[in-house]
N, C-alpha and C positions, 0 to 999 in steps of 0.2 A: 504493500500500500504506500512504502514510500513514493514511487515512479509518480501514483495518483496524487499524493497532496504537490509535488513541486510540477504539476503539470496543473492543475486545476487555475494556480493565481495566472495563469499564461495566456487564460483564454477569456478576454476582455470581456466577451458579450454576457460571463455568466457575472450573476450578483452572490454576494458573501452567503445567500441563504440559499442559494441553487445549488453553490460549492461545495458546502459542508451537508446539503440534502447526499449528492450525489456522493461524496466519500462516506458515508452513512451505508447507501445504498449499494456499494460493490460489495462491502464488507457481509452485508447483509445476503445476499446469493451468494458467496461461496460458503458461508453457515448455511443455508436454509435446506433443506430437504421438502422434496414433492416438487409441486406447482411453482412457479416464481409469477405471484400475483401479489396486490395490494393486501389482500386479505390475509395472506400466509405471509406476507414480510411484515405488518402489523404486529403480530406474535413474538418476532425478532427484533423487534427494533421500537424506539422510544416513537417514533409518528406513527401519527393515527393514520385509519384508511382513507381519510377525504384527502388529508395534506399529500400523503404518496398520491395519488391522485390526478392531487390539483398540482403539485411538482412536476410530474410526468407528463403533461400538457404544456408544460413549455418546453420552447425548441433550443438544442443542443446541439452544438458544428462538431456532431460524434468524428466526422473525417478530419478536422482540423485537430482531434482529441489522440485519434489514430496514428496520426504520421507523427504527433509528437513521443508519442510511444515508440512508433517504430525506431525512430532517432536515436530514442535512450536504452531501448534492450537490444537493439540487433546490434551482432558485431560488423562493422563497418569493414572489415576483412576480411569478411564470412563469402561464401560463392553464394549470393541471392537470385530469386526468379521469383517472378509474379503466377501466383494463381487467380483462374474466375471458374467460379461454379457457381451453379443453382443448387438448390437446396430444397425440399416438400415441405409443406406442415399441414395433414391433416385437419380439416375443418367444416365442421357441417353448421347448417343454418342456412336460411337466406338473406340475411341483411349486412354479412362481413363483409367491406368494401374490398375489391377485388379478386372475391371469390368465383373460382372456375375451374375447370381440368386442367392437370397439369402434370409431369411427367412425377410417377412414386419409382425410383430406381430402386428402394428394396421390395415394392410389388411386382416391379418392372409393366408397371402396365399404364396410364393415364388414369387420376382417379381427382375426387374434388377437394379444391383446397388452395393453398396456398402457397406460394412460391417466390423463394428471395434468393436475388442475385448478391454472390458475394466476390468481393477483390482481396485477395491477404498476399502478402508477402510471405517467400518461405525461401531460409535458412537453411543451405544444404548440409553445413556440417554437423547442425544438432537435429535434422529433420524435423523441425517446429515451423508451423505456420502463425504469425499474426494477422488479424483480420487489419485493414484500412477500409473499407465502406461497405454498406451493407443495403440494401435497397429491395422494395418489394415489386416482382416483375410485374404486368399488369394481365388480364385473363388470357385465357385462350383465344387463338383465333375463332372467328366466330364463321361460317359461309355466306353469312349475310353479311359482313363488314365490306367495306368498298378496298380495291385492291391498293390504293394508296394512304389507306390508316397504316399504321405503326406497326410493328411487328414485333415479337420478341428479341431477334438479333438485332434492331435497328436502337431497343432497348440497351440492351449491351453495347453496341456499339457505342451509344450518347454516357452511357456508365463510366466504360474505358477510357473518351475522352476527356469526360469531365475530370476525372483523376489520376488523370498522366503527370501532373508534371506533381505531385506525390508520394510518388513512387522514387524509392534510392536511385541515385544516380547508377551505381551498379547494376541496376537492374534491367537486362536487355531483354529476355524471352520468356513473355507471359504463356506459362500452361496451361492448357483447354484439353476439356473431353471431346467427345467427336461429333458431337451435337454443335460444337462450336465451328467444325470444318465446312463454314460457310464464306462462299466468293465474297461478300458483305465483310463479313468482321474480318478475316482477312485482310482485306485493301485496307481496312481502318488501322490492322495493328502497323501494318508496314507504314503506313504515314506518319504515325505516331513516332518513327522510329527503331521500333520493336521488331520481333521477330518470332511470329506464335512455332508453340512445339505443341501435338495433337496427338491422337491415333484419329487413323483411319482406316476405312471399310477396308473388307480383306478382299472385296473385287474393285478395288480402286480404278477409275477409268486412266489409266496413266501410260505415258511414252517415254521409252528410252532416246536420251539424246544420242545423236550421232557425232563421236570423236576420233573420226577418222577422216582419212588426206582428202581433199576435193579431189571427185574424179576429172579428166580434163574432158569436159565438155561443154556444151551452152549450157548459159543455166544458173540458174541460182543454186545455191551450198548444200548440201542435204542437210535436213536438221535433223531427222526422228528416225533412229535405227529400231522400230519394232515398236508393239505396244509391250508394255512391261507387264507379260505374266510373273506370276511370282512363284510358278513350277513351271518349268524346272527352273534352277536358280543358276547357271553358268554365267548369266550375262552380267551378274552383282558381284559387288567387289567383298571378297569374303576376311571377315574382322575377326575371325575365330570366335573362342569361345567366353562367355563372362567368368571371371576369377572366383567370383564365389557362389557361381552355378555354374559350372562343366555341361551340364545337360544342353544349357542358352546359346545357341548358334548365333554372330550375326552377320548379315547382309547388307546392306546397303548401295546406292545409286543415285545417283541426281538425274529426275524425270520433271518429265511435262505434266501435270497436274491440270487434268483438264477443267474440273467443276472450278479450283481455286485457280484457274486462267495465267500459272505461273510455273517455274522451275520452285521444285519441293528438293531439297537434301531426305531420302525415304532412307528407313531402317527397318529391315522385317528380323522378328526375332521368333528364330525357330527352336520350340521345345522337344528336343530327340529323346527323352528320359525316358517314353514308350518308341522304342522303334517302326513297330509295327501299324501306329497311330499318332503321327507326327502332328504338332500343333504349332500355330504360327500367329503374330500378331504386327502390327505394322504401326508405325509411327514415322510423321513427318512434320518438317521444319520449314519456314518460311525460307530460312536464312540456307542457301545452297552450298555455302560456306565451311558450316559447322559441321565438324568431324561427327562419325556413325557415334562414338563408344561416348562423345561428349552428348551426345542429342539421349542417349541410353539413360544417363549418370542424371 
């Protein structure tokens, strides 16, 4: 709770009684057990249920709160990368504002409820993520919405930019799940700067470039030696195996990414531990640059 009190006088817009509400109130959820509502932090804590309440109605620059955290516990020589994910929260009723279907990845199905976008920083030598902002996406699409309303990605993408220049200076390759491997966010993180790391579909629409001599003839250069099956694997540059998986074959190539409309640095990691039932996963990078075993790490 130290981090909290020398970060709270920093943040001008709050007053002396929002301050000392809010270092009340952290201290309060990591005591509390159950629910984390007014009614069950009442029990914990000297305020009543109206004042939590009426506290919690006022607004708070949580991302201005974030980054000053980040500053103070990351190590500034630590290898950092940006995460974005969504996140479910079941929720039934009908008057919850923003409530719709939305993807439950441990039902793995779409169900209703609620759904918040989050951006953290993560810290690769302690493998700890801190959160920087936090944001609730807005419903489902609807078939009846008109084709140029808003979209979920176009959500992300307005999230991403709005909290770019928050993000460590260190920080070059925000990672995304494969829900994120859209032509859209994409072109956004590359403007930004950035350089997203994903997986992707294991029938990726993709082409091998062509690195070999111009033939002499009319003509412009060949650019695309083949679509890039990913069986058999000859035409990938082979990385051997992961140090502390043997089993972890890998692969990689720099292709034509046709949905993402750009050259991808691709990593397939093949799992040989059943021979007889080979398993395989793919991951790619914006950045065509970045080494296979560093895009892995």
């Amino acid at each position: 709770m130290t981090i909290v009190h020398d970060i709270l006088p920093h943040l001008p817009e709050l007053g002396q009684p929002q301050r000392k509400f809010l270092a009340t109130l952290f201290v309060t959820i990591l005591v509390l057990r159950g629910r984390v509502n007014c009614r069950n932090l009442r029990r914990s804590c000297d305020y009543a249920e109206r004042t939590m309440a009426r506290q919690c109605r006022k607004p708070v620059a949580w991302a201005d709160f974030h980054q000053r955290v980040l500053m103070t516990a990351l190590d500034p020589r630590a290898a950092l990368v940006s995460a974005h994910d969504a996140s479910f929260l079941p929720k039934r009723g009908k008057q919850t504002c923003g409530l719709g279907h939305c993807f439950n990845g441990c039902a793995r199905r779409a169900a209703r409820g609620l759904a918040r976008s989050t951006l953290a920083v993560v810290e690769g030598t302690r493998r700890g993520a801190l959160t920087l902002a936090v944001a609730q996406t807005p419903p489902g699409e609807d078939a009846t919405k008109a084709a140029s309303e808003e979209t979920r990605v176009d959500f992300y993408k307005q999230q991403r930019r709005e909290h770019r220049h928050r993000l460590p200076p260190s920080v070059k390759y925000p990672c995304v799940d494969g829900s994120y491997a859209k032509k859209k966010y994409s072109a956004e993180v590359v403007s930004l700067a950035l350089h997203a790391i994903t997986t992707l579909r294991s029938d990726a629409d993709c082409v091998l470039l062509y690195a070999g001599p111009h033939s002499k003839r009319r003509g412009a250069r060949r650019k695309d030696d083949g679509k890039g099956n990913f069986q058999p694997l000859r035409r990938f540059e082979n990385l051997g195996t992961m140090e502390d998986a043997p089993p972890l074959h890998l692969y990689t190539a720099v292709v034509w990414h046709k949905t993402l409309q750009r050259r991808v640095r691709l990593v397939l990691l093949l799992n040989r531990q059943n021979p007889a039932k080979p398993r395989f996963i793919v991951l790619g990078s914006t950045d065509p640059e970045l080494h296979g075993r560093k895009l892995v790490e």
